[in-house]
C-alpha positions in Angstrom: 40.8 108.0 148.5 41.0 111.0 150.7 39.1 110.4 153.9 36.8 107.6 153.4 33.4 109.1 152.8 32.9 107.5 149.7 33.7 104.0 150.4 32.2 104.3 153.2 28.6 105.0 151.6 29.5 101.9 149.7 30.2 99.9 152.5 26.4 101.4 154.0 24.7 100.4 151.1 26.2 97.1 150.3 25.3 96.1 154.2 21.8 97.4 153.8 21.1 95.8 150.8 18.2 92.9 150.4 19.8 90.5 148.4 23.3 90.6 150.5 21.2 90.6 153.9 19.4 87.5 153.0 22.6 85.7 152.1 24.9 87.1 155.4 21.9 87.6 157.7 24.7 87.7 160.6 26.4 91.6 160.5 29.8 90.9 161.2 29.9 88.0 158.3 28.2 90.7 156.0 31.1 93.1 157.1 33.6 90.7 156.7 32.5 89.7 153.1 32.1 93.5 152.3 35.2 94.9 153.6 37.2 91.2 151.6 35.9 91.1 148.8 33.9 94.0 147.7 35.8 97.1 148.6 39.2 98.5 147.7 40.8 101.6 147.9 44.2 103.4 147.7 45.5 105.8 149.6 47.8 108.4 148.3 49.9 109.1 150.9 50.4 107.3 154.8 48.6 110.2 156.8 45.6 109.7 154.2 45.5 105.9 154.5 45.9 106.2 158.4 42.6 109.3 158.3 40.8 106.2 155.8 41.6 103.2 158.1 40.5 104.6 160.9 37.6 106.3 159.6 36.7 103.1 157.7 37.4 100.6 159.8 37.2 102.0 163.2 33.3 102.2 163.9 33.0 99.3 165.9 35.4 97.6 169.0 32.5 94.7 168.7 33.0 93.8 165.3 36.6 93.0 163.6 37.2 93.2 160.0 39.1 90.6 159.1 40.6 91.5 155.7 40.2 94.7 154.0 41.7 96.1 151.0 42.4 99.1 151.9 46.4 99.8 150.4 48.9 102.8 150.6 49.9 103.3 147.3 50.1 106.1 144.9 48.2 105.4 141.8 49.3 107.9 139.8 52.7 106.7 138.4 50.9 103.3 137.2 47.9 105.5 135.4 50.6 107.7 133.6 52.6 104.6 132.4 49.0 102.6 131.5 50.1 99.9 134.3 47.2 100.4 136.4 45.2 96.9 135.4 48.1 95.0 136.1 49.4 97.1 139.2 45.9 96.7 141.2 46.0 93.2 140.8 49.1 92.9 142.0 48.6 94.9 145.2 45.5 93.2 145.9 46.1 89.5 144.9 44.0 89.6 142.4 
C-alpha cells in the first residue's frame, strides 16, 4: 500500500454495494464487516502504514472500526523467497 487510495475505493464500493447493503442495512455493521473481513493491506514501512491508517480509518469519530487488517510488514522478502501464501496467513490469522 502507499497511502490508501486504493483500498479505500474498495472499501467505497463494497459499502455501496446492493447485495452487502441489504444484508448490513446498519453502516457501522457494514464497515465493521468490510474493514474484518474483506480488506487487507501491508504497509511497507511505519510512516506509510501510519499515512494508510489514518487515511483509512480515520473518516469518522462516530463510527469505530473494530478490526482491520491493515499490517506493517514488508512483503517483499516473502515474494522473493515464494513464502508469501503462507506469510499472509500468518499475519492475518488466516
Amino acid at each position: 500500500m502507499k497511502s490508501g487510495m486504493y483500498i479505500t475505493e474498495i472499501v467505497t464500493r463494497l459499502y455501496q454495494s446492493k447485495h452487502i447493503k441489504a444484508l448490513y442495512p446498519d453502516g457501522a455493521e457494514r464497515l465493521n464487516l468490510i474493514f474484518a473481513k474483506q480488506v487487507y493491506g501491508c504497509a511497507l514501512t511505519e510512516i506509510i502504514y501510519r499515512i494508510c491508517l489514518r487515511y483509512i480509518l480515520g473518516f469518522s469519530d462516530e463510527i469505530h472500526i473494530e478490526k482491520n487488517n491493515i499490517r506493517l510488514c514488508d512483503t517483499l522478502k516473502y515474494a522473493k523467497n515464494r513464502t508469501m501464501d503462507a506469510e499472509m496467513r500468518k499475519l492475518f490469522d488466516l
